[in-house]
PyMOL Python script that loads the backbone (N, CA, C, O; Angstrom):
from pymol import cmd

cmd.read_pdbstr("""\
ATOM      1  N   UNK A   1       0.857  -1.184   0.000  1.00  0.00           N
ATOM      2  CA  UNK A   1       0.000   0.000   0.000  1.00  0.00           C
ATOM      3  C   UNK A   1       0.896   1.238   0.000  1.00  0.00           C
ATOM      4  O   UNK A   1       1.822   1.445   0.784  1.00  0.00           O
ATOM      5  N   UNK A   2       0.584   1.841  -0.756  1.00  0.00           N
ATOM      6  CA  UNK A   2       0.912   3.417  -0.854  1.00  0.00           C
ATOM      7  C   UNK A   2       0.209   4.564   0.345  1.00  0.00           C
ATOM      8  O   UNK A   2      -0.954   4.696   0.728  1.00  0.00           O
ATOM      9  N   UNK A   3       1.213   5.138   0.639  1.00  0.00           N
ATOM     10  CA  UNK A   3      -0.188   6.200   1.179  1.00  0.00           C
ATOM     11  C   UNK A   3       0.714   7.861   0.404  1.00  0.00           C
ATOM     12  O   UNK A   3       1.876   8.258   0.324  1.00  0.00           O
ATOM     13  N   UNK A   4      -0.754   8.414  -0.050  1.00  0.00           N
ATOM     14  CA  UNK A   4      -0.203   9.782  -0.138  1.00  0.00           C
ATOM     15  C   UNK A   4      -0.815  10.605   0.808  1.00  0.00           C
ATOM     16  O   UNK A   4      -2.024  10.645   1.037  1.00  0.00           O
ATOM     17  N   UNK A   5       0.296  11.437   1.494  1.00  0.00           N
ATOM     18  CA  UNK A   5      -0.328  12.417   2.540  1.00  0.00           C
ATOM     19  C   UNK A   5       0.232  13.909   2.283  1.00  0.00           C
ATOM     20  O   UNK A   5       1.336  14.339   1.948  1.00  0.00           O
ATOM     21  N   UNK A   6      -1.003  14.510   2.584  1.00  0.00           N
ATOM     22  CA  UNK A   6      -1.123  15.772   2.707  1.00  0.00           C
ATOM     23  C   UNK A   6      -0.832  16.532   3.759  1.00  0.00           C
ATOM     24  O   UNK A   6      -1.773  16.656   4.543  1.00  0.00           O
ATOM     25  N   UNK A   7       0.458  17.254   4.130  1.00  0.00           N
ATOM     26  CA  UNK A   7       0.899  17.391   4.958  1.00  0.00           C
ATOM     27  C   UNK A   7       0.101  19.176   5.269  1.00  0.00           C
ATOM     28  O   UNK A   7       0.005  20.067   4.426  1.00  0.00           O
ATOM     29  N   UNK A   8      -0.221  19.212   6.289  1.00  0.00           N
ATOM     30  CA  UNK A   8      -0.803  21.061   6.360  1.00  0.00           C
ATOM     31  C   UNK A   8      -0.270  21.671   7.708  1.00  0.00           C
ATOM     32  O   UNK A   8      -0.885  21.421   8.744  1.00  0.00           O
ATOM     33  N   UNK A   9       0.834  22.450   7.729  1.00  0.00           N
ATOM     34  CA  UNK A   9       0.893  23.226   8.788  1.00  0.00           C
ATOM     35  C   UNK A   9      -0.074  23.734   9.920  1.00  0.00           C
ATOM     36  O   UNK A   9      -1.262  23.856   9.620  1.00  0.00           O
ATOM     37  N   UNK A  10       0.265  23.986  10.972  1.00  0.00           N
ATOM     38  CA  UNK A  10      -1.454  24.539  11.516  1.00  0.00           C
ATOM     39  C   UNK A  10      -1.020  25.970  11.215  1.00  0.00           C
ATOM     40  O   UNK A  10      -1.812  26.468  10.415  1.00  0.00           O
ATOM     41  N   UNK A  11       0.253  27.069  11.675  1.00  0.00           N
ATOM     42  CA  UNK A  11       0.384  28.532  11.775  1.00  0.00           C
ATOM     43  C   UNK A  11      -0.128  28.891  10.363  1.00  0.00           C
ATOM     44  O   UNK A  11      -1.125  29.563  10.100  1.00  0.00           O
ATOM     45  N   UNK A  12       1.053  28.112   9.193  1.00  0.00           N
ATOM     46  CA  UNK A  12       0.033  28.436   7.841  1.00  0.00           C
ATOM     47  C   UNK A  12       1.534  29.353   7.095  1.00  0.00           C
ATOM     48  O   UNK A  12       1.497  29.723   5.922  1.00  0.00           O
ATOM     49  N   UNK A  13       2.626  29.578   7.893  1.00  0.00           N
ATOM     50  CA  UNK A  13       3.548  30.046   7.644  1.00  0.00           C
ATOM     51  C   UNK A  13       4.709  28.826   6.820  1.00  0.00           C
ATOM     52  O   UNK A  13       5.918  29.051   6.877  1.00  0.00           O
ATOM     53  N   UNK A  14       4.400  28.098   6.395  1.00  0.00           N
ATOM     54  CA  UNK A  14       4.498  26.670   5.912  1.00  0.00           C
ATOM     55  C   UNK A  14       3.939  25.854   4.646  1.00  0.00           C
ATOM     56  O   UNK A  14       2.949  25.123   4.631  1.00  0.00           O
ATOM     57  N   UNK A  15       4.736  26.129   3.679  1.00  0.00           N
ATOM     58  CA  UNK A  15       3.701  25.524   2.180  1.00  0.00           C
ATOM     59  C   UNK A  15       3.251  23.937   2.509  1.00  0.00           C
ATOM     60  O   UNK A  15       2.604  23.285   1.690  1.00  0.00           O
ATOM     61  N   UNK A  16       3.666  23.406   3.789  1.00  0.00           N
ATOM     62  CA  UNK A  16       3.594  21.998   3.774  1.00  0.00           C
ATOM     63  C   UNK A  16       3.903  21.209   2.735  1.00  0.00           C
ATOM     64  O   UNK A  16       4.527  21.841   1.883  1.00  0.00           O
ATOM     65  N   UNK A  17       3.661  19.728   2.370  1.00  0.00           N
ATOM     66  CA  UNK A  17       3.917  18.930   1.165  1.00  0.00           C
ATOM     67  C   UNK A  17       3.089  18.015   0.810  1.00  0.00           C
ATOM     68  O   UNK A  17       2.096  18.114   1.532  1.00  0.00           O
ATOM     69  N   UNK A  18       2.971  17.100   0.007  1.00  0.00           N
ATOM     70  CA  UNK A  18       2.348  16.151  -0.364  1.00  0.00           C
ATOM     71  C   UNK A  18       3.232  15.084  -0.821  1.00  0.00           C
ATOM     72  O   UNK A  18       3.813  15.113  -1.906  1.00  0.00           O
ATOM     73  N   UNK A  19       3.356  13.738   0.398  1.00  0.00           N
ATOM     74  CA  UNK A  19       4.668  12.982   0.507  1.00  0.00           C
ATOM     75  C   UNK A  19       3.780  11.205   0.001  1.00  0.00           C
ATOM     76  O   UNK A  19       2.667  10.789   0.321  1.00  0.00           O
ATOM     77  N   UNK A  20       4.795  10.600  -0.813  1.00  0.00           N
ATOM     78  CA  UNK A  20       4.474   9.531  -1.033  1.00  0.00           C
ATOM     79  C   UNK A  20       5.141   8.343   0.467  1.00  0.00           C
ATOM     80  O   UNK A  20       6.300   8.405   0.877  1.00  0.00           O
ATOM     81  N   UNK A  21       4.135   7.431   0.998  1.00  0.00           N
ATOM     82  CA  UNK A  21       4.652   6.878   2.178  1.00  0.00           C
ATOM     83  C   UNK A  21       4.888   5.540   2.477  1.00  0.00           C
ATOM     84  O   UNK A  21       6.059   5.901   2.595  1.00  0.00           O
ATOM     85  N   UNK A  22       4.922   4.336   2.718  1.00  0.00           N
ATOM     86  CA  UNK A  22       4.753   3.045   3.073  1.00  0.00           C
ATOM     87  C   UNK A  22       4.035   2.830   4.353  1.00  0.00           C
ATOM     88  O   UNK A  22       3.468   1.781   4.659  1.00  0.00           O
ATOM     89  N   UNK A  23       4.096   3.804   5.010  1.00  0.00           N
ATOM     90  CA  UNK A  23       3.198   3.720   6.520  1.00  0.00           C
ATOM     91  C   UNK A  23       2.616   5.075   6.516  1.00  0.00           C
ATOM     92  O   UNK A  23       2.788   6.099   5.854  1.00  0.00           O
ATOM     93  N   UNK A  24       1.896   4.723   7.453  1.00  0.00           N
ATOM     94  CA  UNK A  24       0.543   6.177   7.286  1.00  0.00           C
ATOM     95  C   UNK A  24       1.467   6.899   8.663  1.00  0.00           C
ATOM     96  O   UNK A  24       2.231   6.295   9.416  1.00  0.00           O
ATOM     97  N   UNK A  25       1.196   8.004   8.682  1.00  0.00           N
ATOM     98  CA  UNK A  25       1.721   9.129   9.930  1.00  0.00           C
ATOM     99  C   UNK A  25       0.792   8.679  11.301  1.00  0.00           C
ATOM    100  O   UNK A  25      -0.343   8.237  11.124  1.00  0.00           O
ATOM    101  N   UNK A  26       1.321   8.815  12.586  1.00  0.00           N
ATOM    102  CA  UNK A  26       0.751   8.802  13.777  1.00  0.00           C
ATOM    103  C   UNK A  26       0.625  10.028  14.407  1.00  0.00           C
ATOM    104  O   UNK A  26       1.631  10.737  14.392  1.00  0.00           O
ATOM    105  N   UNK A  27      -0.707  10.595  15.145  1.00  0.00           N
ATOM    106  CA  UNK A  27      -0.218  11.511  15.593  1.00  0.00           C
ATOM    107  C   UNK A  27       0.959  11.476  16.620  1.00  0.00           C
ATOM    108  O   UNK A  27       1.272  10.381  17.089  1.00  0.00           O
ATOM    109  N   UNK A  28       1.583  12.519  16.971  1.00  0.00           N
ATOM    110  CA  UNK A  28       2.825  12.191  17.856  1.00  0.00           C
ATOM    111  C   UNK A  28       3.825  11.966  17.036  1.00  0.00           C
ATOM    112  O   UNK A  28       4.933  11.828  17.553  1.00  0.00           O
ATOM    113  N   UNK A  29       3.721  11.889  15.815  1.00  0.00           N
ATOM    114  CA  UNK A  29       4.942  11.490  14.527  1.00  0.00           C
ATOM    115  C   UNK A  29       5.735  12.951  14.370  1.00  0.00           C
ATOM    116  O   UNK A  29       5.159  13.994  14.060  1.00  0.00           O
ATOM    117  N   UNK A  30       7.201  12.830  14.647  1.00  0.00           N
ATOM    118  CA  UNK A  30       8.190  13.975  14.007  1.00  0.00           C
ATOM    119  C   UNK A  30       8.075  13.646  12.389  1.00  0.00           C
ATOM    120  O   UNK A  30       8.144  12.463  12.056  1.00  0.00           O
ATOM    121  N   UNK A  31       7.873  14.823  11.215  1.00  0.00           N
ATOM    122  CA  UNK A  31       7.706  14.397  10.285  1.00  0.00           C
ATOM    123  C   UNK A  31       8.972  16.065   9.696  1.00  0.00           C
ATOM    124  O   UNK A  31       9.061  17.221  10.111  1.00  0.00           O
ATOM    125  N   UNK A  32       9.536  15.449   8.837  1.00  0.00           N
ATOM    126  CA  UNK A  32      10.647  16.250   8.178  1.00  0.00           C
ATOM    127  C   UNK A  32      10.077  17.166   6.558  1.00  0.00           C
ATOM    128  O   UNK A  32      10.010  16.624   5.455  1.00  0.00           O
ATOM    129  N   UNK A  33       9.821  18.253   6.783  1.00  0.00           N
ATOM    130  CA  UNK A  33       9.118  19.046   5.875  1.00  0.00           C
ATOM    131  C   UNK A  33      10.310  20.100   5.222  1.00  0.00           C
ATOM    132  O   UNK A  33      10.477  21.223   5.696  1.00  0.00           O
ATOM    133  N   UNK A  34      11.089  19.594   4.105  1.00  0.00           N
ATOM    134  CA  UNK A  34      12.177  20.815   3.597  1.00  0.00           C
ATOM    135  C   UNK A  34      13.181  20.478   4.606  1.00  0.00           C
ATOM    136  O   UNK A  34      13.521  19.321   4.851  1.00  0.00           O
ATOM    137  N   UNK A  35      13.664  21.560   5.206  1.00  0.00           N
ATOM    138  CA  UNK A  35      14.678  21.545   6.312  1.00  0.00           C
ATOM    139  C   UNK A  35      14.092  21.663   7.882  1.00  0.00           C
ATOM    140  O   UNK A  35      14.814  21.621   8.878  1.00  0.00           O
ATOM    141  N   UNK A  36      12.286  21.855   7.896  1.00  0.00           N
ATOM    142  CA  UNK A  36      12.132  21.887   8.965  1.00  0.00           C
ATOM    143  C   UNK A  36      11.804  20.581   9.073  1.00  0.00           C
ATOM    144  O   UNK A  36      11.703  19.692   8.227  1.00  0.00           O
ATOM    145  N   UNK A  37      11.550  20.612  11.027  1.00  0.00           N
ATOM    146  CA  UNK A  37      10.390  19.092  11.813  1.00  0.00           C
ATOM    147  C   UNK A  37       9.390  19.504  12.041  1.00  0.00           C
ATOM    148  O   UNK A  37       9.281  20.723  12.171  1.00  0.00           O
ATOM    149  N   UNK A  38       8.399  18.759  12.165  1.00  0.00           N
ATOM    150  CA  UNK A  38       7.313  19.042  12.456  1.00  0.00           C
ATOM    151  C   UNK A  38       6.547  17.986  13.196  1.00  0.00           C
ATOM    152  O   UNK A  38       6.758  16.861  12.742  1.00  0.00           O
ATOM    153  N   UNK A  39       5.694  18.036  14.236  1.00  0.00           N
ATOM    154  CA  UNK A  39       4.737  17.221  15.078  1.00  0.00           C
ATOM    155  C   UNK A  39       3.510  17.034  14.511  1.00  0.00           C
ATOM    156  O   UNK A  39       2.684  17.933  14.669  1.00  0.00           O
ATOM    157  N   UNK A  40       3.090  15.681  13.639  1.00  0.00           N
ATOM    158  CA  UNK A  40       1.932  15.380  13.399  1.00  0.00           C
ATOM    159  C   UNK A  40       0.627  15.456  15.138  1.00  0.00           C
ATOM    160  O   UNK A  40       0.661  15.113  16.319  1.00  0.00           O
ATOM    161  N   UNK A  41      -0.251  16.081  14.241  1.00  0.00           N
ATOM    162  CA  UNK A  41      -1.438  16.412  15.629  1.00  0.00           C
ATOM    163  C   UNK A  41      -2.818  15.765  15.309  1.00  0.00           C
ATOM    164  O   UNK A  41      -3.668  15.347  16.096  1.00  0.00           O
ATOM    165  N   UNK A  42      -2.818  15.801  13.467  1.00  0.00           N
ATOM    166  CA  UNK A  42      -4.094  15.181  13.443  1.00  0.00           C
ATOM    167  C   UNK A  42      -4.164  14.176  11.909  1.00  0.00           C
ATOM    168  O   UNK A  42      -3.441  14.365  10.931  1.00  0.00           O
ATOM    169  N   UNK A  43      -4.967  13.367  12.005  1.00  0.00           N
ATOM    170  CA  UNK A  43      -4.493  12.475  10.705  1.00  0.00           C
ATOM    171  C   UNK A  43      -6.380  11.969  10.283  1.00  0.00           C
ATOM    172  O   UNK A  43      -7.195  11.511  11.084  1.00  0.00           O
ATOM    173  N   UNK A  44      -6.554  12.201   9.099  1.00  0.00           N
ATOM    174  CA  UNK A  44      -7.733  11.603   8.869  1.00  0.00           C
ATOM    175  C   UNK A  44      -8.074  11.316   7.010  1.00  0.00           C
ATOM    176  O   UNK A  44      -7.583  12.097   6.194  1.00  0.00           O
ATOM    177  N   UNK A  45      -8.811  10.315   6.623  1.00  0.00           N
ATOM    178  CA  UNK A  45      -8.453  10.416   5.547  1.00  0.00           C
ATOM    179  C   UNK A  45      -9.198  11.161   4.748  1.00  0.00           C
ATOM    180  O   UNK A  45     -10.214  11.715   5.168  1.00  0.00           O
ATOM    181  N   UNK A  46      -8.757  11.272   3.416  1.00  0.00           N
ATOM    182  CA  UNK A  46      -9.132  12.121   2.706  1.00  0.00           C
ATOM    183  C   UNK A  46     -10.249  11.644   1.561  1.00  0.00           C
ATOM    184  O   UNK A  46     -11.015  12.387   0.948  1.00  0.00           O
ATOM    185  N   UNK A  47     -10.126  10.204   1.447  1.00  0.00           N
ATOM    186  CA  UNK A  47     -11.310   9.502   0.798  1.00  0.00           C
ATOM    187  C   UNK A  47     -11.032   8.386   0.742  1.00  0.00           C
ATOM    188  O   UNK A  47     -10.021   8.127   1.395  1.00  0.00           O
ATOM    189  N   UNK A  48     -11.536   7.451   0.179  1.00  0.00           N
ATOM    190  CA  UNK A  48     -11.501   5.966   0.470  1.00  0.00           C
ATOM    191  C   UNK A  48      -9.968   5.568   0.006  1.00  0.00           C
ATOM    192  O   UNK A  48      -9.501   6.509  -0.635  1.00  0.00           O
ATOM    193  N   UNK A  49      -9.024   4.460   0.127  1.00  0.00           N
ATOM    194  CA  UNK A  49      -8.543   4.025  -0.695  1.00  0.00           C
ATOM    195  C   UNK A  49      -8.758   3.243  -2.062  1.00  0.00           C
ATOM    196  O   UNK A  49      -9.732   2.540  -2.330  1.00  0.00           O
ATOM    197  N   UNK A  50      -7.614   3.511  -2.909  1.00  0.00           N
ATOM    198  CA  UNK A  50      -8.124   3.155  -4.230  1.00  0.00           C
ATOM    199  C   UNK A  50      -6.894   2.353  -4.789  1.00  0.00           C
ATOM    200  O   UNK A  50      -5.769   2.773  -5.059  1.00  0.00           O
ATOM    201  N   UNK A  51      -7.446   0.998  -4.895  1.00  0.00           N
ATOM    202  CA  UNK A  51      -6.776   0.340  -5.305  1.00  0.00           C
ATOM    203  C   UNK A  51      -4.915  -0.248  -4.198  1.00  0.00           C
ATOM    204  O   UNK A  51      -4.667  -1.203  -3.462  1.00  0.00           O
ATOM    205  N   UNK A  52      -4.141   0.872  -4.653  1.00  0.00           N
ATOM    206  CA  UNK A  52      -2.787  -0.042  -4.070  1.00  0.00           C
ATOM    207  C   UNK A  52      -2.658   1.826  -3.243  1.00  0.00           C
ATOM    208  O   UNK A  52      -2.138   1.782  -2.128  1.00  0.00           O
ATOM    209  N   UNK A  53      -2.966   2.901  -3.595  1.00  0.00           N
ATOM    210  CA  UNK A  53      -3.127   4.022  -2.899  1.00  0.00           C
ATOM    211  C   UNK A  53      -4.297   4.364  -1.768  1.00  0.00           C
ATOM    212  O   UNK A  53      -5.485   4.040  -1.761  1.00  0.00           O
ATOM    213  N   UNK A  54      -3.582   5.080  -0.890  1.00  0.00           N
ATOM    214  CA  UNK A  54      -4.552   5.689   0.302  1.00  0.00           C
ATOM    215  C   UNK A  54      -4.192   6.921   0.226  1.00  0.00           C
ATOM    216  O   UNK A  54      -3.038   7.291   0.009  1.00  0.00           O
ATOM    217  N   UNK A  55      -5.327   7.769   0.432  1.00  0.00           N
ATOM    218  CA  UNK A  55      -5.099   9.207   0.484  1.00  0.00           C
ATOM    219  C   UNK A  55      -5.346   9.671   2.111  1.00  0.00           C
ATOM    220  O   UNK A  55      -6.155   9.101   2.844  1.00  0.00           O
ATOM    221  N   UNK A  56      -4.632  10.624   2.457  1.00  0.00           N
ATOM    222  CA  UNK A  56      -4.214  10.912   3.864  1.00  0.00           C
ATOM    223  C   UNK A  56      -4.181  12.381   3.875  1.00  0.00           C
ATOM    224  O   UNK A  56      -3.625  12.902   2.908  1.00  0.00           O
ATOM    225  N   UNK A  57      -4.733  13.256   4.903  1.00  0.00           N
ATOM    226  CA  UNK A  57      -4.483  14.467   5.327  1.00  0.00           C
ATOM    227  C   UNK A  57      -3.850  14.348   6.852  1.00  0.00           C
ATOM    228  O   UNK A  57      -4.560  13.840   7.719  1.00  0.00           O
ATOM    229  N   UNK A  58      -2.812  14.709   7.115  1.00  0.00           N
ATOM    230  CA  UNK A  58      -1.888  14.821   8.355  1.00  0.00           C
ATOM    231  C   UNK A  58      -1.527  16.243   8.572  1.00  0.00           C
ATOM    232  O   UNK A  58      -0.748  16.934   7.915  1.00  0.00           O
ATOM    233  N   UNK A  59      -2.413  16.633   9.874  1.00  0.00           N
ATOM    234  CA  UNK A  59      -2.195  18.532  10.660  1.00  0.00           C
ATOM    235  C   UNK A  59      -0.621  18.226  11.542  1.00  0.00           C
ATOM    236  O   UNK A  59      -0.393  17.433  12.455  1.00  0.00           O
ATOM    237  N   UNK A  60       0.226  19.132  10.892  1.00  0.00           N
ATOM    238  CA  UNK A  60       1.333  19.385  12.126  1.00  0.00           C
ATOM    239  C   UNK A  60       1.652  20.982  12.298  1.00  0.00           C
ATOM    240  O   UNK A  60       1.466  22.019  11.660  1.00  0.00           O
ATOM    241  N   UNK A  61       2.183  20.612  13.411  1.00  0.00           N
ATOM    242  CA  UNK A  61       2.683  21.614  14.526  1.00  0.00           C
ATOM    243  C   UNK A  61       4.009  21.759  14.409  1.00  0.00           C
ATOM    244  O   UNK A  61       4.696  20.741  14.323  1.00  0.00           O
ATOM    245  N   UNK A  62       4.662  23.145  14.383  1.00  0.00           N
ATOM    246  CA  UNK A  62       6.030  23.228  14.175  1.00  0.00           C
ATOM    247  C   UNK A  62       6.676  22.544  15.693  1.00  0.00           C
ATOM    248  O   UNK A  62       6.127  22.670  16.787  1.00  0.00           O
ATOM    249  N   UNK A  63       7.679  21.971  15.490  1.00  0.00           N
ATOM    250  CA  UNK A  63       8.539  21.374  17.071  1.00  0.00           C
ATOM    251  C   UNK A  63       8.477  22.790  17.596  1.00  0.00           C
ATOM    252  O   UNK A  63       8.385  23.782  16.872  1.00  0.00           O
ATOM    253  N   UNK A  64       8.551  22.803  19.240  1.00  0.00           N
ATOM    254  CA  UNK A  64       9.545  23.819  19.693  1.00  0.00           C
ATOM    255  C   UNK A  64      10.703  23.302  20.305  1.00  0.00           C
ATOM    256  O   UNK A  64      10.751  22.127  20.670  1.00  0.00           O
ATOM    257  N   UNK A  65      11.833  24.249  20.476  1.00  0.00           N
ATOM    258  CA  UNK A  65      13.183  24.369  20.210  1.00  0.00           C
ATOM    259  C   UNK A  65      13.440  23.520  21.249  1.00  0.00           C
ATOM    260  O   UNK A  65      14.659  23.369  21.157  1.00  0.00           O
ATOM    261  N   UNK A  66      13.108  22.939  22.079  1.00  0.00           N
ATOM    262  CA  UNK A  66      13.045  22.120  23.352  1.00  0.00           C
ATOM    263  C   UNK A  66      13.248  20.589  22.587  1.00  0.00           C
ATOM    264  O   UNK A  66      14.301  19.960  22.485  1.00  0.00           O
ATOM    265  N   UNK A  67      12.016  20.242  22.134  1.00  0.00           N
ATOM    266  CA  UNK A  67      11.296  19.096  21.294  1.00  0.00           C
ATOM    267  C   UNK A  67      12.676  18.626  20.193  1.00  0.00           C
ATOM    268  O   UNK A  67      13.124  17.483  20.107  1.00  0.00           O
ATOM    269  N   UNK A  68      13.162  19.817  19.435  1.00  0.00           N
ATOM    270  CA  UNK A  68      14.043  19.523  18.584  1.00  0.00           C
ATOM    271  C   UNK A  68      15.485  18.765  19.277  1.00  0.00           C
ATOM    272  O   UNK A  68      16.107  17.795  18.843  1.00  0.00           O
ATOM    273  N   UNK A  69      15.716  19.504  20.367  1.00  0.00           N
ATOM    274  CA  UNK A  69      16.831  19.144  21.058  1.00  0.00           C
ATOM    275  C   UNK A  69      16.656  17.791  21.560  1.00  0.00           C
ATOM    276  O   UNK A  69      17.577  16.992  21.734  1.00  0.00           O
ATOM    277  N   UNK A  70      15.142  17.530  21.833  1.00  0.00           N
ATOM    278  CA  UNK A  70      15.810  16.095  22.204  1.00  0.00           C
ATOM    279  C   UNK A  70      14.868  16.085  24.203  1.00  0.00           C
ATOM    280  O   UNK A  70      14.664  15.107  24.923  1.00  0.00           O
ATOM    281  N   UNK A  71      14.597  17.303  24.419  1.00  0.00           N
ATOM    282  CA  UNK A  71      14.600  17.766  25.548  1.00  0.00           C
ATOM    283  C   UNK A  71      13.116  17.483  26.085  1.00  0.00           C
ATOM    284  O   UNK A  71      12.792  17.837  27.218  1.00  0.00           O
TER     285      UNK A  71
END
""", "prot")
cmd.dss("prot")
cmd.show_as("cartoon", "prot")
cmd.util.cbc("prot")
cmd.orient("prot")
């Protein structure tokens, strides 16, 4: 299975992406957008799957500087 997900910033300061996947996102998932991270918050789909594809919308949250460190 494929999944394509739709990645959407919540601030909006963020073009987000649209990533081809082998596993679907969790919320709680660090997800790597360009050069930033980001905290998946919400995941739901976007319409049925079709065929060997799933379509996916995944809300994240920029890390804060804490989160990135590790901290």
């Amino acid at each position: 299975m494929v999944y394509k997900i739709s990645y959407v910033v919540q601030s909006g300061d963020h073009p987000g992406a649209i990533v081809n996947a082998v596993t679907p996102p969790q919320i709680g998932d660090r997800v790597q957008l360009g050069s930033e991270e980001f905290e998946v918050v919400e995941v739901f789909d976007l319409m049925p799957a079709r065929g060997e594809f799933h379509f996916l919308h995944a809300t994240c949250k920029r890390l804060s500087q804490d989160k990135r460190d590790g901290k």
